[in-house]
C-alpha positions as CSV (number, residue, x, y, z in Angstrom):
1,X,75.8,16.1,15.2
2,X,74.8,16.2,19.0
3,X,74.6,12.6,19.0
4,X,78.4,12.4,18.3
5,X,79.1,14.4,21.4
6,X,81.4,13.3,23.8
7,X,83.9,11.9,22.0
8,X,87.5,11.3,23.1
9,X,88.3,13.5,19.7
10,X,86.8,16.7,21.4
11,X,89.6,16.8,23.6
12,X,91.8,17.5,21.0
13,X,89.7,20.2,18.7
14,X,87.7,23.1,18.8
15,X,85.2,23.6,15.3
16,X,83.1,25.8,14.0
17,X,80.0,26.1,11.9
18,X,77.9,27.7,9.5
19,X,73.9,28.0,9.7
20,X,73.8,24.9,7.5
21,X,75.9,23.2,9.9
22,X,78.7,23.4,7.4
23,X,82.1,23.0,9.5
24,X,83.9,26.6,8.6
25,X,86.7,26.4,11.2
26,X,89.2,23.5,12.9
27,X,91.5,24.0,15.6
28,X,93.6,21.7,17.6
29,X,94.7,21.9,21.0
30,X,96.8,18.4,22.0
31,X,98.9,18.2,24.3
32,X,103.2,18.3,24.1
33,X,103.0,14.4,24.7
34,X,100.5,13.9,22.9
35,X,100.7,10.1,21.4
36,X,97.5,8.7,19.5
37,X,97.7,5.2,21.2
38,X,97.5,6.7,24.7
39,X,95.5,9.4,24.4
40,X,93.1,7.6,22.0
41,X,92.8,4.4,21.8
42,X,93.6,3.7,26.2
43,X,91.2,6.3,27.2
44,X,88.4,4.6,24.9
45,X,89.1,1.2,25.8
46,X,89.5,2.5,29.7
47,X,85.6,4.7,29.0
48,X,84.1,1.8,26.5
49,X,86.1,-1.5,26.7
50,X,83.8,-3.6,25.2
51,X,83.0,-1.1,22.2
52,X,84.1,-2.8,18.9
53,X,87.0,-1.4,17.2
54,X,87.0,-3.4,14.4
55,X,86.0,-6.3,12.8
56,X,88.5,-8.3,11.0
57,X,87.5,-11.1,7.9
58,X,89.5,-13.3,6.2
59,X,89.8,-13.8,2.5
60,X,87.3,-17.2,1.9
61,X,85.4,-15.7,4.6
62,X,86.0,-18.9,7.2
63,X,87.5,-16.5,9.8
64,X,85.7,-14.1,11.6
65,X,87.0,-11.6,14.6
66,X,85.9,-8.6,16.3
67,X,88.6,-6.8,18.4
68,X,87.1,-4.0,20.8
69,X,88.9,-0.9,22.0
70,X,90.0,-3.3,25.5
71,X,91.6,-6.1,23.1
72,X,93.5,-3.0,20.7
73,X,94.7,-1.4,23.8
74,X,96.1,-5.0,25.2
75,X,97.4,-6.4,22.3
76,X,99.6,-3.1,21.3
77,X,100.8,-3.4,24.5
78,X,101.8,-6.5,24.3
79,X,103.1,-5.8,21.3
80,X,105.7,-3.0,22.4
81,X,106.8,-5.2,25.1
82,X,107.6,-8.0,22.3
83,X,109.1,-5.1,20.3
84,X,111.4,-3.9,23.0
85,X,112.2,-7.2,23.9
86,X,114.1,-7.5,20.6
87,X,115.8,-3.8,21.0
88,X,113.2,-1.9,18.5
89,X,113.8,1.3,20.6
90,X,112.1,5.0,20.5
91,X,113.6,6.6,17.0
92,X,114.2,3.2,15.4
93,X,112.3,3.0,12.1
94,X,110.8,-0.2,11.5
95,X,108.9,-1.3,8.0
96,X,105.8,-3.0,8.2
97,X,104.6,-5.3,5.4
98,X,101.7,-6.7,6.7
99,X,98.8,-6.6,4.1
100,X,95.1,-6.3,5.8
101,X,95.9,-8.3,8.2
102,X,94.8,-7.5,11.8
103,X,98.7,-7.8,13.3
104,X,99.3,-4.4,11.5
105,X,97.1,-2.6,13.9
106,X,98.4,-4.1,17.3
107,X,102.0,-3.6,15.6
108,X,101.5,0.7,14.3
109,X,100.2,1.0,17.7
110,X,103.1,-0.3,19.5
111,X,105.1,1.8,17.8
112,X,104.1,4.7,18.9
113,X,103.9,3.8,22.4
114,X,107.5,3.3,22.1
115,X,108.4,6.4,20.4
116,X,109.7,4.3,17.1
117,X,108.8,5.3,13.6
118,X,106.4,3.4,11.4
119,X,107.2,2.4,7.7
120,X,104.5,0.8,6.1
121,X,104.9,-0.9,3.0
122,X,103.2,-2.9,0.4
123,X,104.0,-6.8,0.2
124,X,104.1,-6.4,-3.6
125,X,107.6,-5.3,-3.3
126,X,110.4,-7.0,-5.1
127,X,114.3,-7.3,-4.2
128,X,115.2,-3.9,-5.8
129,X,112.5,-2.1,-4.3
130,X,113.2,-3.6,-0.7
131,X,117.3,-2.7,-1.1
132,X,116.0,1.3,-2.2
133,X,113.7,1.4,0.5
134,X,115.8,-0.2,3.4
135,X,118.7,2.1,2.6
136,X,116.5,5.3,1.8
137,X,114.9,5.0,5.0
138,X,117.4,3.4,7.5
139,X,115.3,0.5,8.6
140,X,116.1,-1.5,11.1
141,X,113.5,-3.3,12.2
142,X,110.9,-5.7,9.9
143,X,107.4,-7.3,10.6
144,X,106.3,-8.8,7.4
145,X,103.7,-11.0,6.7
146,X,104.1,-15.0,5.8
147,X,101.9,-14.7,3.0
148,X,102.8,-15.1,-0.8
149,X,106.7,-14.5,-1.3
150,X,107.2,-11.2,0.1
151,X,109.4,-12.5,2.7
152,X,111.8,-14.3,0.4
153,X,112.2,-10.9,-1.6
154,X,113.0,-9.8,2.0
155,X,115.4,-12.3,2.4
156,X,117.4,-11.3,-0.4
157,X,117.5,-7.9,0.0
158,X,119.2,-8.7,3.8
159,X,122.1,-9.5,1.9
160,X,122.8,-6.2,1.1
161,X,121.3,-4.2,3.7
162,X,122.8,-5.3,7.1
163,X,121.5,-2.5,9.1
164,X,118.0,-4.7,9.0
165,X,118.9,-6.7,12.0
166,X,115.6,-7.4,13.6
167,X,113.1,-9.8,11.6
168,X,109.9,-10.2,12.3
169,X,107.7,-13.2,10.7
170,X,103.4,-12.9,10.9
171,X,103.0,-16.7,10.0
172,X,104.6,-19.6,9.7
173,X,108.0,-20.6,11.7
174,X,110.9,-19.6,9.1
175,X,114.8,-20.0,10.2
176,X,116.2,-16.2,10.9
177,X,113.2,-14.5,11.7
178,X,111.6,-13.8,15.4
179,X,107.6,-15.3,15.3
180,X,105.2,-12.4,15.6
181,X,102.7,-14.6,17.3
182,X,104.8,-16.5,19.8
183,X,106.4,-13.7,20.7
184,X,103.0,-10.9,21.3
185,X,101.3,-14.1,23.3
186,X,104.2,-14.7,25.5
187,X,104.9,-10.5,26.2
188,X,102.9,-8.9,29.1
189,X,100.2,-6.6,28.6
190,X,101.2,-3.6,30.8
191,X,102.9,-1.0,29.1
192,X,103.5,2.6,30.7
193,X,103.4,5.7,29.1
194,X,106.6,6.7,27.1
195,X,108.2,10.1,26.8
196,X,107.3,11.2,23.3
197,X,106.4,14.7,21.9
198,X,103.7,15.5,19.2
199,X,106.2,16.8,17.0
200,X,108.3,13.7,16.8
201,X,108.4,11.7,13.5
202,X,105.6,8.9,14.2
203,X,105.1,7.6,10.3
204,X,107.0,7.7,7.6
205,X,105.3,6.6,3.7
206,X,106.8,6.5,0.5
207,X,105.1,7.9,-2.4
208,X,103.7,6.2,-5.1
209,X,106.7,7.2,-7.4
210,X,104.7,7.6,-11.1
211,X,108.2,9.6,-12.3
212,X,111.1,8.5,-10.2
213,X,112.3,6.7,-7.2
214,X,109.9,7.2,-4.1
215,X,110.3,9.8,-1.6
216,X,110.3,9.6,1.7
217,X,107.5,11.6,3.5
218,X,107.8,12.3,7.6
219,X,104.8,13.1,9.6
220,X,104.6,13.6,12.8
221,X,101.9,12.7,15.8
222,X,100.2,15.4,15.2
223,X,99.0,14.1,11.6
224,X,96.7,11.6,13.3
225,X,94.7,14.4,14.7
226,X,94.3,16.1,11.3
227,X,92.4,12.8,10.3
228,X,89.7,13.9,12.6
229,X,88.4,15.7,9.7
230,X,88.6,13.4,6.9
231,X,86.4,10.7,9.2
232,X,83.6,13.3,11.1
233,X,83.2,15.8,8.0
234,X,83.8,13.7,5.4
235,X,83.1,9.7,5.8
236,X,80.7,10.5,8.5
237,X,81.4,7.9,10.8
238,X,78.6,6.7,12.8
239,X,80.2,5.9,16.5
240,X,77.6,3.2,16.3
241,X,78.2,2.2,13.1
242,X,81.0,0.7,11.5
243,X,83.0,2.1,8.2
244,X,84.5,0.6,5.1
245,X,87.5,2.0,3.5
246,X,89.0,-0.6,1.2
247,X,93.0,-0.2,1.7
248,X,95.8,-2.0,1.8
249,X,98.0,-1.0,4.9
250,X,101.3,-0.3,2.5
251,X,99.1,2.7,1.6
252,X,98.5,6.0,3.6
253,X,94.8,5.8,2.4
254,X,94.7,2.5,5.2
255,X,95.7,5.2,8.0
256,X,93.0,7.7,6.6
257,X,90.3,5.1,6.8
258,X,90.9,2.5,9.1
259,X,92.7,3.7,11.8
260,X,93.1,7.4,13.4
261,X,90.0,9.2,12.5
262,X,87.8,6.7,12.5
263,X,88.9,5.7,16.3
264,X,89.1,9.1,17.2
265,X,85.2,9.3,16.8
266,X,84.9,6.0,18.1
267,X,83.9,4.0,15.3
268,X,84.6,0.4,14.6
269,X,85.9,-0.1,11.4
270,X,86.0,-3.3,9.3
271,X,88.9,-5.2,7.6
272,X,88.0,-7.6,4.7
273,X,91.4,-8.8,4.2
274,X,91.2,-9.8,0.7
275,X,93.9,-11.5,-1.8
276,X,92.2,-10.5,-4.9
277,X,89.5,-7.7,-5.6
278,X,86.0,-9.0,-7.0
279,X,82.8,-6.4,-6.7
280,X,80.4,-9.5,-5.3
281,X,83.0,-10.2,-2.5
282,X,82.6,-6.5,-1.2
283,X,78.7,-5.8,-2.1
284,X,77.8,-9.1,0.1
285,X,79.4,-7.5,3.2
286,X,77.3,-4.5,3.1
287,X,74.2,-6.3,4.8
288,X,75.7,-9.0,6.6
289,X,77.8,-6.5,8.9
290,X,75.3,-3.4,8.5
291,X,78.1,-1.1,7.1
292,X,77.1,2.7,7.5
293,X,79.9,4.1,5.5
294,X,82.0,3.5,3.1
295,X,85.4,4.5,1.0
296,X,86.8,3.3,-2.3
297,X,88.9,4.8,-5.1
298,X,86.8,5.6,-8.2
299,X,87.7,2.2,-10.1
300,X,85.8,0.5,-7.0
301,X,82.7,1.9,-7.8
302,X,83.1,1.9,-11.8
303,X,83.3,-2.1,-11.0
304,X,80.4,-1.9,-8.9
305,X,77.7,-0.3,-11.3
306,X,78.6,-2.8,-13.7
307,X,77.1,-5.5,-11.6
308,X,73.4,-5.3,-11.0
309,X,73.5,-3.6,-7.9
310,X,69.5,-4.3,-7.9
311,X,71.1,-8.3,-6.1
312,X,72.5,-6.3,-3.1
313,X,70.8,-5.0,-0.1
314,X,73.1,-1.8,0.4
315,X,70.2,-0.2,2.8
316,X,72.5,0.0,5.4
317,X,74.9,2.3,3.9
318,X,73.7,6.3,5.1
319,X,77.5,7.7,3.4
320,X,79.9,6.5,0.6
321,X,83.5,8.6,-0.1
322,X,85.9,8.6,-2.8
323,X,89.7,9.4,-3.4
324,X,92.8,8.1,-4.9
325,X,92.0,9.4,-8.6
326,X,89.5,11.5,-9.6
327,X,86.3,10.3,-10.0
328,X,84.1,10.8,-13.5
329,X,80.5,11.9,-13.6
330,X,79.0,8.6,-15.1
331,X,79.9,6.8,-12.1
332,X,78.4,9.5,-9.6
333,X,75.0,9.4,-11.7
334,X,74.4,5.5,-11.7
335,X,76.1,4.9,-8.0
336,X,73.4,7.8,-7.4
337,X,70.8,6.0,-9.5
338,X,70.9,2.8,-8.0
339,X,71.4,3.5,-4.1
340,X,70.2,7.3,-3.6
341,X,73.6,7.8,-2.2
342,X,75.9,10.7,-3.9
343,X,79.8,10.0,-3.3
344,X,81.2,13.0,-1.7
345,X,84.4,13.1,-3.5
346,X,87.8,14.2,-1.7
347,X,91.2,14.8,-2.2
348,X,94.8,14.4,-0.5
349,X,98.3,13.3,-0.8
350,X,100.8,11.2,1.2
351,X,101.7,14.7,1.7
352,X,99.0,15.8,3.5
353,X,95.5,14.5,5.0
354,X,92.1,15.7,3.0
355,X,92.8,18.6,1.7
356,X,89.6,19.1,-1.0
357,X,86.2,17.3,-0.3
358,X,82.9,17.5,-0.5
359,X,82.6,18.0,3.3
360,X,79.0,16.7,5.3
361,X,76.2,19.0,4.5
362,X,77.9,20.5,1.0
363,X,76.1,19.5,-1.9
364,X,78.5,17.2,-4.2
365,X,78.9,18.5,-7.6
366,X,79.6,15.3,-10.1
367,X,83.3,15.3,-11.0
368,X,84.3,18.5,-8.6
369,X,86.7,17.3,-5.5
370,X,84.6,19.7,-3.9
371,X,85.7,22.7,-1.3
372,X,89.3,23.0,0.2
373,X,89.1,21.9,3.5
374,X,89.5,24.8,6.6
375,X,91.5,23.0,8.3
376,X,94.2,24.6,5.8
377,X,94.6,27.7,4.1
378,X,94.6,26.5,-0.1
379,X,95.0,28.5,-3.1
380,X,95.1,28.6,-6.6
381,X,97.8,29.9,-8.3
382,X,99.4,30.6,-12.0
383,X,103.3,29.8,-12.3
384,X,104.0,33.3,-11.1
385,X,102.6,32.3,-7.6
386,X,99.6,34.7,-8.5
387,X,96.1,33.2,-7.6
388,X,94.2,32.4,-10.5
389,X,90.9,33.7,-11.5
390,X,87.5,31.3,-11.4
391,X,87.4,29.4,-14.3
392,X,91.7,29.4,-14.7
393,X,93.8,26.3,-14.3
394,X,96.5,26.6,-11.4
395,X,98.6,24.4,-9.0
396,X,97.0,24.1,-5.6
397,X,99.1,25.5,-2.6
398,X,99.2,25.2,0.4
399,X,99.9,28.5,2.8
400,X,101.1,27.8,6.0
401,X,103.7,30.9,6.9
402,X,105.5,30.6,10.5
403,X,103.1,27.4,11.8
404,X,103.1,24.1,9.9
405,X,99.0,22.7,9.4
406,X,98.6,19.4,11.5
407,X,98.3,17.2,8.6
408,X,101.1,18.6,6.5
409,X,104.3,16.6,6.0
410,X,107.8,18.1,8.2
411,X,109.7,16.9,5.2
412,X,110.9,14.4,2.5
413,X,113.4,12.6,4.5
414,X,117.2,13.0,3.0
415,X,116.2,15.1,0.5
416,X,116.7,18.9,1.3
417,X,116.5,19.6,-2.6
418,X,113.1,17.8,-3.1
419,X,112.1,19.4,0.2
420,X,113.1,22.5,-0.5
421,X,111.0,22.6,-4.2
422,X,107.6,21.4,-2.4
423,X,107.7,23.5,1.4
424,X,109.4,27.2,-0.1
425,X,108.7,30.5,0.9
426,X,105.9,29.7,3.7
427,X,104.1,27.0,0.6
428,X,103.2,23.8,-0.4
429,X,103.3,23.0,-3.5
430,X,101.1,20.2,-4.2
431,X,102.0,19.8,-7.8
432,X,98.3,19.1,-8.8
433,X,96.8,21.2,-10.7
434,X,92.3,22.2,-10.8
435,X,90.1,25.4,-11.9
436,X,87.6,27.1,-9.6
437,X,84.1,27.5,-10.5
438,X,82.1,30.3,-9.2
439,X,80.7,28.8,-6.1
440,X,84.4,27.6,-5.0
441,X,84.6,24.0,-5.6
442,X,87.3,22.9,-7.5
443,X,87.9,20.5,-10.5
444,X,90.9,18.1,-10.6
445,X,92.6,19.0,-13.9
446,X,96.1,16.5,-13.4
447,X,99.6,16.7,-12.5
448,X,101.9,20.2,-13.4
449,X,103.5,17.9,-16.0
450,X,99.5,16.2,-17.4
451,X,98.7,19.1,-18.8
452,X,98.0,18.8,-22.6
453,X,98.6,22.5,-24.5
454,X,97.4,22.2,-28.0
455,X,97.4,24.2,-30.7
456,X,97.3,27.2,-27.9
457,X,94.8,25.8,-25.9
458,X,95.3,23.9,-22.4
459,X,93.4,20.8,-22.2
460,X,92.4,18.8,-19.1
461,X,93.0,14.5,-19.5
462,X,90.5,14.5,-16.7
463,X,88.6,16.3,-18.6
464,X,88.5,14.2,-21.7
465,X,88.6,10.6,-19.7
466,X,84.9,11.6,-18.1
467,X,83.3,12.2,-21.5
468,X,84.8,8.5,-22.9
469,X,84.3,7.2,-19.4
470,X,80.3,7.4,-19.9
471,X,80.9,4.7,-23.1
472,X,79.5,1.6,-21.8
473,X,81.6,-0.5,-23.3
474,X,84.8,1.3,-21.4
475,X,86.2,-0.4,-18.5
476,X,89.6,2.1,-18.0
477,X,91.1,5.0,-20.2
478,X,93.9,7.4,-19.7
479,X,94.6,10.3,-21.9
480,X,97.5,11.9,-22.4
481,X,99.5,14.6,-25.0
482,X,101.8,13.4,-27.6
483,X,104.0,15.2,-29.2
484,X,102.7,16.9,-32.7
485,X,104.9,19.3,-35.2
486,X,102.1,21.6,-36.1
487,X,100.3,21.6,-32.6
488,X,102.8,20.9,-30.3
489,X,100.8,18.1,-28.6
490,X,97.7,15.7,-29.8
491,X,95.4,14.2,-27.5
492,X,95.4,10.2,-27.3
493,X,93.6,8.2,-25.7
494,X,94.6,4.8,-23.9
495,X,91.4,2.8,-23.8
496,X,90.5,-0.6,-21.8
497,X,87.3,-1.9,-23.1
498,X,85.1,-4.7,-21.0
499,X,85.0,-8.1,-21.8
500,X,83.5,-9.0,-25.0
501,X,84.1,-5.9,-26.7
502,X,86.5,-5.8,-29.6
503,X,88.6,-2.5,-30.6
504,X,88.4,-1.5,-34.0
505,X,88.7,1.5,-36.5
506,X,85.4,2.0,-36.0
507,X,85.4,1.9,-32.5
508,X,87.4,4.5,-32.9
509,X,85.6,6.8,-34.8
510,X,82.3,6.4,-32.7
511,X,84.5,7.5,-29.5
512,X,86.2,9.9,-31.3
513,X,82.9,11.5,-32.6
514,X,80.7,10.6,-29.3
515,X,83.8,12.9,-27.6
516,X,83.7,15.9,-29.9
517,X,79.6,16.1,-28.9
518,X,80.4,16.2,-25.7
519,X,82.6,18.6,-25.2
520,X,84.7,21.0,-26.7
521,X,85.4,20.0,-30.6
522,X,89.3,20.8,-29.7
523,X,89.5,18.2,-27.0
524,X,88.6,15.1,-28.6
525,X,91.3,12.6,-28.6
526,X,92.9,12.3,-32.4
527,X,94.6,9.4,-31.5
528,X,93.0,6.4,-30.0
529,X,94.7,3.4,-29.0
530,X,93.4,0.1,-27.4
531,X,95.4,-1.8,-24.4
532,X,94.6,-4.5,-22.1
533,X,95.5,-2.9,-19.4
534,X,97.2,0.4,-17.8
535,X,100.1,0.7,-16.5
536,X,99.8,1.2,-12.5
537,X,101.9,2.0,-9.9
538,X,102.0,-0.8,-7.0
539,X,99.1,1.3,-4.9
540,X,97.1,1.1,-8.3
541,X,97.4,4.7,-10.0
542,X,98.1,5.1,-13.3
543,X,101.5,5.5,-14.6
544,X,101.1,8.7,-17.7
545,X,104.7,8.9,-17.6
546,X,105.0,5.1,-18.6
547,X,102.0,5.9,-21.4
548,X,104.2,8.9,-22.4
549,X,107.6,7.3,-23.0
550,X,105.4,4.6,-25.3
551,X,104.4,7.3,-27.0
552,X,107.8,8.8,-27.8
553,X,107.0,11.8,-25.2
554,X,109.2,10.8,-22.4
């Protein structure tokens, strides 16, 4: 770790270690003005200016650019100048649909220079989701990509929002909307420092909304700090290396990977801005731009050890991370198999930043999201709030008593009742629910409401889905419980098998039977059903409570 000395992110933390060089302890120590494009991303650019921040690839691959710390801090100022120029002013909340591309960096920046608040979003939005989302969170500002027809969804949704009054187009010249381009070229580059305060809303996210309408989540500028963790102690940037999450900027996983931790330590990071996910697209970039680390969700890597990863030079990689699901032992053995790499699983929210991980120099334990992270004080705990013994399922908490964690959301915006559930009595309540073995790490059992309780006993999905994940001839599966007379609930299981395979009865049976071998006889799934695909949310997570209310268990 000496090599990584010096950083501009030591001016914000103090951390301690164990004799395995295990970090034990995080503090931070910012100051009241504190603002992430200022006292980040200008004092690296003003130490390093020709240090590349990131590079930045187009879908077919014909457009190739590498933006150093200098061009980041520029072009963000040039940005707020544009921004201001149209009246986007400190507080104002402004939505940002911008996909991968590389105007979504110069335009989160500029708004924190000026103090307004960022709302990303995903361009896979429709009318009805823009109208909800508008009014929910009081936008009134838009940058939105050209691409695909996003911006016509847009368009109708203006109709009945009219507090959107500035519109912001990243491509092509389109009647009623200001040109992103034009507009950053033509601003100047000098931007003073703004009075803003750390604890100042600086991003707002809405939630992936698997059982109802999205909340709203605040954090303030603090939470880019927090990310110092998930990028030192748990990607393991290389400052002279570059990492690989693979995000779309509506998400908050985009902000985890690809922006404030990784720049914190200094790393460039690279943008593969993609239309349409295929594993060769991503396993050729691995040598050609000597990636060092790299982030996916789970289904990422199931896809990748289906090709022959023996057709890739992945040499280059030194660390690979996982989150966004949980991710099943199979595809920890054969990633592990095939590169010598183990994927150091972790675990977070929109709510929060990494919470649970398999932190550098912990030894990963397939399937286990690892240790809570120090950085906050987590529990386990039954429904009575007591903490559960090892081996007991219980929600993880959160304790946080007079001082909020950086990292930790202020609030769900408008929505004292939902706030007021999640953030009681001094604790989060994360809603997730794991067991603890022995040596601490914990295992990601589901939701509050996943839980399967059958015939007495409480049954893990997760559980279940890793045993049918190791079928070969599995591509996806989701299990849930079903309602059942004499048990209460059945396990079924929703099952996507690869191409070529056909679902039968005795399909069936061999999973059915291959399940009760491999775990406990109870668990097995008695009903087995096969789909073409899952229902997902728009950020790609599975949607139980749409496999529920098909099953007549709404």
């Amino acid at each position: 770790m000496d090599s990584k000395s010096g950083l501009v992110y030591h001016n914000f933390v103090d951390e301690e270690f164990d004799s395995k060089g295990r970090l034990v302890k995080i503090s931070f120590k910012p100051e009241d003005s504190y603002n992430f494009a200022f006292d980040c991303i200008d004092d690296v650019a003003a130490k390093t200016p020709s240090k590349p921040a990131m590079v930045w690839l187009n879908d077919d691959k014909t457009d190739e650019r590498i933006f150093t710390f200098a061009d980041m801090s520029e072009m963000s100022k040039r940005t707020a100048n544009f921004f201001v120029s149209l009246g986007i002013k400190k507080g104002d909340r402004v939505m940002l649909v911008l996909k991968r591309h590389y105007s979504f960096w110069f335009s989160i920046l500029a708004l924190h220079r000026i103090g307004a608040v960022a709302v990303p979003a995903t361009n896979q939005l429709v009318e009805k989701d823009l109208v909800y989302r508008f009014d929910k969170a009081n936008i009134t500002a838009i940058v939105c990509t050209g691409d695909g027809q996003v911006k016509e969804e847009c368009e109708k949704a203006f109709a009945l929002c009219p507090q959107v009054v500035i519109k912001i187009l990243c491509g092509p010249k389109r009647d009623g909307w200001e040109d992103f381009e034009a507009g950053v070229t033509a601003s100047s580059p000098g931007y003073g420092r703004q009075d803003t305060h750390k604890d100042e809303d600086m991003l707002m996210y809405f939630t992936s909304g698997t059982t109802g309408y999205p909340r709203l989540v605040a954090h303030a500028h603090t939470y880019s700090l927090a990310h110092i963790t998930t990028a030192r102690h748990w990607h393991n940037v290389n400052p002279d290396g570059i990492h690989f999450t693979v995000s779309d900027t509506g998400w908050g996983k985009s902000v985890w990977g690809k922006l404030y931790g990784q720049w914190l330590c200094e790393a460039c990071v690279m943008t593969y801005d993609f239309e349409k996910f295929a594993a060769h697209d991503l396993l050729v970039l691995f040598a050609k731009y000597k990636i060092t680390s790299f982030c996916a969700p789970p289904t990422i890597f199931r896809f990748f050890i289906k090709e022959d990863l023996g057709n890739y030079d992945l040499s280059s990689l030194e660390y690979v991370c996982t989150a966004g699901e949980a991710l099943n032992p199979e595809v920890f053995n054969k990633f592990y198999e095939h590169t010598g790499l183990k994927i150091m699983e972790g675990f977070g929210q929109t709510e929060t930043t990494l919470t649970i991980a398999n932190l550098v120099n912990t030894e990963p334990k397939p399937g286990s999201m690892g240790l809570p992270n120090p950085q906050y004080d987590i529990m386990v705990v039954d429904p009575d709030g007591s903490e559960t013994e090892n081996g007991q399922i219980g929600e993880v908490v959160i304790r946080y008593g007079e001082g909020r964690p950086y990292g930790l959301f202020k609030e769900y915006v408008d929505d004292a009742e939902a706030s007021a559930n999640a953030l009681r009595d001094g604790i989060y309540h994360t809603g997730d629910t794991v067991w603890r073995d022995e040596d601490g790490y914990l295992w990601f059992v589901g939701r509050t409401d996943d839980l399967i309780k059958s015939s007495g006993y409480r049954i893990s999905p997760f559980e279940i889905e890793s045993v049918i994940m190791e079928l070969p001839y599995v591509l996806e599966c989701a299990v849930i419980g079903v309602p059942d007379d004499l048990r209460g609930q059945l396990v079924k299981a929703y099952i996507v098998l690869v191409a070529g395979t056909e679902g039968s009865d005795e399909l069936k049976k061999q999973i059915q039977a291959f399940t009760q071998k491999a775990t406990a006889p109870y668990k097995y799934p008695r009903l087995v059903e096969f789909i073409d695909e899952l229902p997902k949310t728009i950020s790609g997570k599975i949607r139980k409570v749409e496999l529920r209310q098909m099953s007549g268990n709404p």
